[in-house]
C-alpha positions in Angstrom: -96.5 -28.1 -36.9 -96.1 -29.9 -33.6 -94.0 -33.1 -33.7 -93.5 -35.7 -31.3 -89.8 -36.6 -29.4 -87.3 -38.0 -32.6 -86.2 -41.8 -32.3 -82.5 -40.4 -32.1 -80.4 -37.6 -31.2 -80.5 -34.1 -33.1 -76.6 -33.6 -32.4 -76.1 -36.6 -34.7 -75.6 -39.1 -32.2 -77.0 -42.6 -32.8 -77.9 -42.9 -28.6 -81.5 -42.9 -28.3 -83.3 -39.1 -26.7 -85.7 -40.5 -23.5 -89.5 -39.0 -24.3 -90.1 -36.9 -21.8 -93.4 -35.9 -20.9 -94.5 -32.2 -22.0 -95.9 -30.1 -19.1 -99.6 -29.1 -18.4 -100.8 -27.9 -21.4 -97.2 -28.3 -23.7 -96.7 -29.5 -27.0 -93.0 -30.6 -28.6 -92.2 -28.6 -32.0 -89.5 -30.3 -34.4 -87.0 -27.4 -35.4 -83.7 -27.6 -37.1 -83.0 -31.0 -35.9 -84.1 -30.6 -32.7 -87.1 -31.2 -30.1 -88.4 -28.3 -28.9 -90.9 -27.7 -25.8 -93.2 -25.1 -25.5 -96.5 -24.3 -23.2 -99.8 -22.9 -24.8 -102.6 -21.2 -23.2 -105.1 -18.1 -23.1 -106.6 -19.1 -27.2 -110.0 -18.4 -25.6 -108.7 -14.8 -24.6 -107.3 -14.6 -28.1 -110.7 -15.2 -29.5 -112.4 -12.4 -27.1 -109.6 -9.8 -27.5 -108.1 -10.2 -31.4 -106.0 -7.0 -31.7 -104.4 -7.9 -28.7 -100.6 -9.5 -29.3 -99.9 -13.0 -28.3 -97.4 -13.2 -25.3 -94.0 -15.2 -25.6 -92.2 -16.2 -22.6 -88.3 -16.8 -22.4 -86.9 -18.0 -19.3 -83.2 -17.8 -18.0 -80.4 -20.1 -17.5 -81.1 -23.1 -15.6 -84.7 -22.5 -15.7 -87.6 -23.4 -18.2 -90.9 -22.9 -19.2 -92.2 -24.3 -15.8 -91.0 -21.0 -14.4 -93.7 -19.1 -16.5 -96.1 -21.5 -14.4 -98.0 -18.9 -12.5 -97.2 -15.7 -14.9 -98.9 -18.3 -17.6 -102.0 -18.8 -14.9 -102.8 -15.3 -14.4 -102.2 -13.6 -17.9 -104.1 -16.6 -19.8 -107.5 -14.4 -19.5 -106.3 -11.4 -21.1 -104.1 -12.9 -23.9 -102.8 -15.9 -25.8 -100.1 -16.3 -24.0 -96.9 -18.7 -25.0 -93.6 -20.0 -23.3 -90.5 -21.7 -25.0 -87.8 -24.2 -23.7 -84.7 -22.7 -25.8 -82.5 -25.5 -26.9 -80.2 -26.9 -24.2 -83.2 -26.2 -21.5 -86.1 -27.8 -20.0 -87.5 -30.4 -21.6 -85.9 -29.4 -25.5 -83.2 -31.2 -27.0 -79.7 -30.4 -24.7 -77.2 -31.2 -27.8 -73.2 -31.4 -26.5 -72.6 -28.4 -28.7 -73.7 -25.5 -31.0 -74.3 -23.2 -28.5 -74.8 -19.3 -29.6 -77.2 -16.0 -29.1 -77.6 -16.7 -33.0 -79.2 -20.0 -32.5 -81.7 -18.8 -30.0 -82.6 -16.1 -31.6 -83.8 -18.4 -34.9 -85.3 -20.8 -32.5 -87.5 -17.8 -31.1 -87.6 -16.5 -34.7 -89.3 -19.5 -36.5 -91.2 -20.2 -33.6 -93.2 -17.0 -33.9 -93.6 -17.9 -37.0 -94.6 -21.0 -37.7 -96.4 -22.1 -34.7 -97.6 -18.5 -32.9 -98.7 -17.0 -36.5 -98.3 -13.6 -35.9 -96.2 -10.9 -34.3 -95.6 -11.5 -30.6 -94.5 -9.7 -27.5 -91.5 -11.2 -26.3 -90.5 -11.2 -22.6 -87.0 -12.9 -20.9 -85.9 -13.3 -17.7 -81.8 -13.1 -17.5 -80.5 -14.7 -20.3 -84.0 -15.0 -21.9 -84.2 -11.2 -21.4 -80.9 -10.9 -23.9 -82.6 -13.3 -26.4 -85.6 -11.4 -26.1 -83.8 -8.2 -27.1 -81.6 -9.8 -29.8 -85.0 -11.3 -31.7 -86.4 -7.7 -31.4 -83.4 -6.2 -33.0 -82.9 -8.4 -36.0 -86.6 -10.0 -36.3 -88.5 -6.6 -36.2 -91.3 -8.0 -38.6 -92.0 -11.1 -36.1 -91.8 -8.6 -32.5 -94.0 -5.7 -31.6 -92.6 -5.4 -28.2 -89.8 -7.0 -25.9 -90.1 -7.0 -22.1 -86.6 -7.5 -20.1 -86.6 -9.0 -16.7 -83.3 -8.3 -15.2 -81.7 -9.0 -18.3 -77.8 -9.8 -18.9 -75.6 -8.7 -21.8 -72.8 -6.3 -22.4 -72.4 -3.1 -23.5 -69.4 -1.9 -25.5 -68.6 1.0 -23.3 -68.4 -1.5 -20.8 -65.5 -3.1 -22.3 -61.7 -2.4 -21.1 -60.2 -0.6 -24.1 -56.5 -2.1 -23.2 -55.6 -5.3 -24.8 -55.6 -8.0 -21.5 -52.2 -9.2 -19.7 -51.0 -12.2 -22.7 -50.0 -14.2 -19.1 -53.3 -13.7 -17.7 -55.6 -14.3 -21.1 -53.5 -17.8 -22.0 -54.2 -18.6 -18.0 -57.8 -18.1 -18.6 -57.9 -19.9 -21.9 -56.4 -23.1 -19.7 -58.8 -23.0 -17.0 -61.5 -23.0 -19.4 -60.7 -25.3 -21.4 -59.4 -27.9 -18.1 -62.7 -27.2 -16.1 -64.9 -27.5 -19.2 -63.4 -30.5 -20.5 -65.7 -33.5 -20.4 -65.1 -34.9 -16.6 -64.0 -31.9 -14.5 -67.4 -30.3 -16.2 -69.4 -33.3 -15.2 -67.7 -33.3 -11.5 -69.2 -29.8 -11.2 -72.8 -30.2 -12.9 -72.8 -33.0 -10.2 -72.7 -30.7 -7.3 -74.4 -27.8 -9.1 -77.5 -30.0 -10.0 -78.0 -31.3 -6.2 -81.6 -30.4 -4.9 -79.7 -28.7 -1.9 -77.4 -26.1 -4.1 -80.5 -25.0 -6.2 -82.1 -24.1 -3.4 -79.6 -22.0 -2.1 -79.3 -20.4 -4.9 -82.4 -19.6 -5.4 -82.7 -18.2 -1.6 -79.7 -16.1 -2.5 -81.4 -14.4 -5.1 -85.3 -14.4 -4.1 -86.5 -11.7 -1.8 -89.4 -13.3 -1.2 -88.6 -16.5 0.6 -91.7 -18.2 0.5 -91.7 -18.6 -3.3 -89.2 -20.6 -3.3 -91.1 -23.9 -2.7 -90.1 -27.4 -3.1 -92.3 -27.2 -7.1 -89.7 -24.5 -7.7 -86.7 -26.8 -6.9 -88.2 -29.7 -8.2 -88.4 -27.3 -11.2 -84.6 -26.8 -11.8 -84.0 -30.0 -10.6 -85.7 -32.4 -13.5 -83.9 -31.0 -16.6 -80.3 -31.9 -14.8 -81.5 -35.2 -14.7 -81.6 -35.7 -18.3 -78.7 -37.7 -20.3 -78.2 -35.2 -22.2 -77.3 -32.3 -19.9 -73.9 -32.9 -18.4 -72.6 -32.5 -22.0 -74.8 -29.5 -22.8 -73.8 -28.0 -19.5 -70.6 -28.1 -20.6 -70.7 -26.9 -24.0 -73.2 -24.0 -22.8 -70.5 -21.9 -21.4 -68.6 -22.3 -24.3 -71.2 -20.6 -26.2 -70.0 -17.3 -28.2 -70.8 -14.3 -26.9 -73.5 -12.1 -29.1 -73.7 -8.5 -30.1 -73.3 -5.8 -27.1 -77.3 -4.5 -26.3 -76.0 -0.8 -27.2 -75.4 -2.5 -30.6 -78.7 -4.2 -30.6 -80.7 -0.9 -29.2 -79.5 1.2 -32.3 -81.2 -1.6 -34.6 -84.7 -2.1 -32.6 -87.8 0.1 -33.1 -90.2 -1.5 -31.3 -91.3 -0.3 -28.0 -89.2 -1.5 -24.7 -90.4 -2.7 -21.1 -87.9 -2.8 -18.4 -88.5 -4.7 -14.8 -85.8 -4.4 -12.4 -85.7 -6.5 -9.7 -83.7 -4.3 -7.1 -82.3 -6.7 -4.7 -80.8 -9.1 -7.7 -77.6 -9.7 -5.9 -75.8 -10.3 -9.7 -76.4 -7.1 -10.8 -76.6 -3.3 -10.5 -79.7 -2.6 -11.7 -79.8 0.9 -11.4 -76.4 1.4 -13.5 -78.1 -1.4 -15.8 -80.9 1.2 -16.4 -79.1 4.5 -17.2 -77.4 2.2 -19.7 -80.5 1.6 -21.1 -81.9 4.7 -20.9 -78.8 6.5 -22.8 -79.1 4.4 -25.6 -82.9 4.0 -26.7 -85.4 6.0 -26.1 -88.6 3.7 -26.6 -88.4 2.6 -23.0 -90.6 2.2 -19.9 -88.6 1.1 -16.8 -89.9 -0.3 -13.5 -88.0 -1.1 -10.3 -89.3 -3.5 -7.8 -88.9 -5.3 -4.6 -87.7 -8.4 -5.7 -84.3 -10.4 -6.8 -82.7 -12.0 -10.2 -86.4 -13.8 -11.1 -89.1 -10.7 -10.6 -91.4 -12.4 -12.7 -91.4 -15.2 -10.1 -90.1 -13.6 -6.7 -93.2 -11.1 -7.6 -95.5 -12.7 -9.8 -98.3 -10.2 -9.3 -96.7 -6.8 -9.6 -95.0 -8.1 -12.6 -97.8 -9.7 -14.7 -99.7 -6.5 -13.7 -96.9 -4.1 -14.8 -96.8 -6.1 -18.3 -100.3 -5.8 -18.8 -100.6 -2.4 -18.1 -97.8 -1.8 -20.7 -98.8 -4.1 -23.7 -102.1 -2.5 -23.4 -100.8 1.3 -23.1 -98.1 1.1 -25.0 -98.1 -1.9 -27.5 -101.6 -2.3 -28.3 -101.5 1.5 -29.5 -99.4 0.9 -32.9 -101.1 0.2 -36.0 -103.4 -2.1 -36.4 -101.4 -3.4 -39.2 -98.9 -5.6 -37.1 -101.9 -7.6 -35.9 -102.1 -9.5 -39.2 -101.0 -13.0 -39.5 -97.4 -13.5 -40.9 -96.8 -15.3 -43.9 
């Protein structure tokens, strides 16, 4: 069901939660104790083209479902199409701790579930592209397809097999916990969250200059300003890290879109795709002109490229999956 903003915290604190206004067609969802945003569009599409899955957006770190805004626009006529805050983003519930892959994965889980109704398609950018892959995995029932924009995660051959220098781990363990700790943290989330560094950023990794417009800023800006985020900034990077994606791969069945934007600055996307390719075979793999965002920096070659492949690909399994879950 959809539920309005609770009186008080979910983290258990007794400080009231500020309402803040859903976006253009969003709606809040009460989960677990939390508030949790989501945008809704395309049901007349789902009405014209039933055996057609539903589309669920997950953005990445920093961002929110705002960042969907013009994938949302174009996609609407050809499918019910959905996008989710995850907890600590956006306009959801930021709590000051709790943090975990497991938890988002739930939160996409139930979500499916209980307000899209039946099995989805599930696309992330980044971080949302690793949750995206982890619901897959371990929520085959609820997922027909996952769609990875230059998405993060480990995998195990990627690890160094040698136990790390005891000087240099305890080191690490210090800085961690000094710069996380509740003021240094909220010294940097001061200078992060400044209108001027988000922009930067962004520049950095956009190819396409011109879509990085003052919305787009203003965008990333508004959930930093919440009371709630210093903490949750905090406690984010303190969250545990999941299961490495050759681990996850060797549990998922469904098919696998990747979109590679080529000039992402943070990663090498090429390596990033033989990886892929090595461990699953399910996979269709793109590689485009754009940066860590394609689905934003190139919103039309990517909604077309997703499209093509839900339609190709996806839409071709049984019939079966189309039914509404329980």
């Amino acid at each position: 069901m959809v539920a309005t903003a609770p009186a008080s915290s979910p983290a258990g604190s007794d400080m009231p939660v500020p309402v803040i206004s859903a976006a253009h067609n969003g709606a809040y969802w009460g989960w677990a104790g939390y508030r949790v945003h989501y945008v809704h569009a395309g049901e007349t599409a789902k009405a014209q083209y039933p055996e057609r899955p539903p589309l669920l957006f997950i953005h990445g770190f920093g961002a929110s479902t705002d960042h969907w805004r013009k994938n949302i626009a174009e996609l609407q006529s050809n499918f019910e199409v959905y996008a989710l805050d995850l907890i600590g983003f956006g306009r959801s519930s930021k709590p000051s701790s709790g943090y975990s892959p497991q938890l988002w994965r739930d939160q996409i889980d139930t979500f499916i579930k209980e307000i899209v109704g039946r099995p989805a398609v599930v696309a992330g950018n980044s971080i949302g592209g690793y949750s995206s892959l982890y619901t897959g995995a371990t929520c085959s029932a609820d997922v027909v397809g996952v769609c990875m924009l230059n998405g993060v995660g480990s995998f195990s051959e990627q690890q160094v097999d040698t136990d790390p220098n005891p000087f240099k781990k305890a080191i690490g363990e210090l800085v961690k916990t000094v710069v996380l700790s509740p003021f240094p943290s909220w010294v940097i989330f001061q200078f992060v969250r400044k209108k001027s560094y988000i922009r930067k950023t962004l520049e950095q990794v956009y190819v396409n200059k011109g879509e990085v417009t003052e919305q787009l800023v203003e965008d990333v800006y508004r959930p930093a300003t919440d009371p709630e985020a210093p903490a949750a900034f905090a406690a984010l990077f303190k969250a545990e890290r999941g299961e490495y994606v050759d681990t996850l791969l060797s549990q998922m069945t469904c098919p696998l879109l990747l979109i590679w934007g080529d000039e992402d600055p943070w990663m090498d996307t090429y390596s990033r795709g033989e990886l892929f390719q090595k461990h699953y075979d399910s996979i269709e793999e793109h590689h485009i002109n754009a940066g860590h965002c394609p689905h934003d920096d190139a919103p039309a070659e990517v909604d077309g490229l997703l499209k093509d492949w839900v339609l190709s690909t996806v839409v071709g399994q049984s019939a079966s999956q189309w039914v509404p879950l329980a």
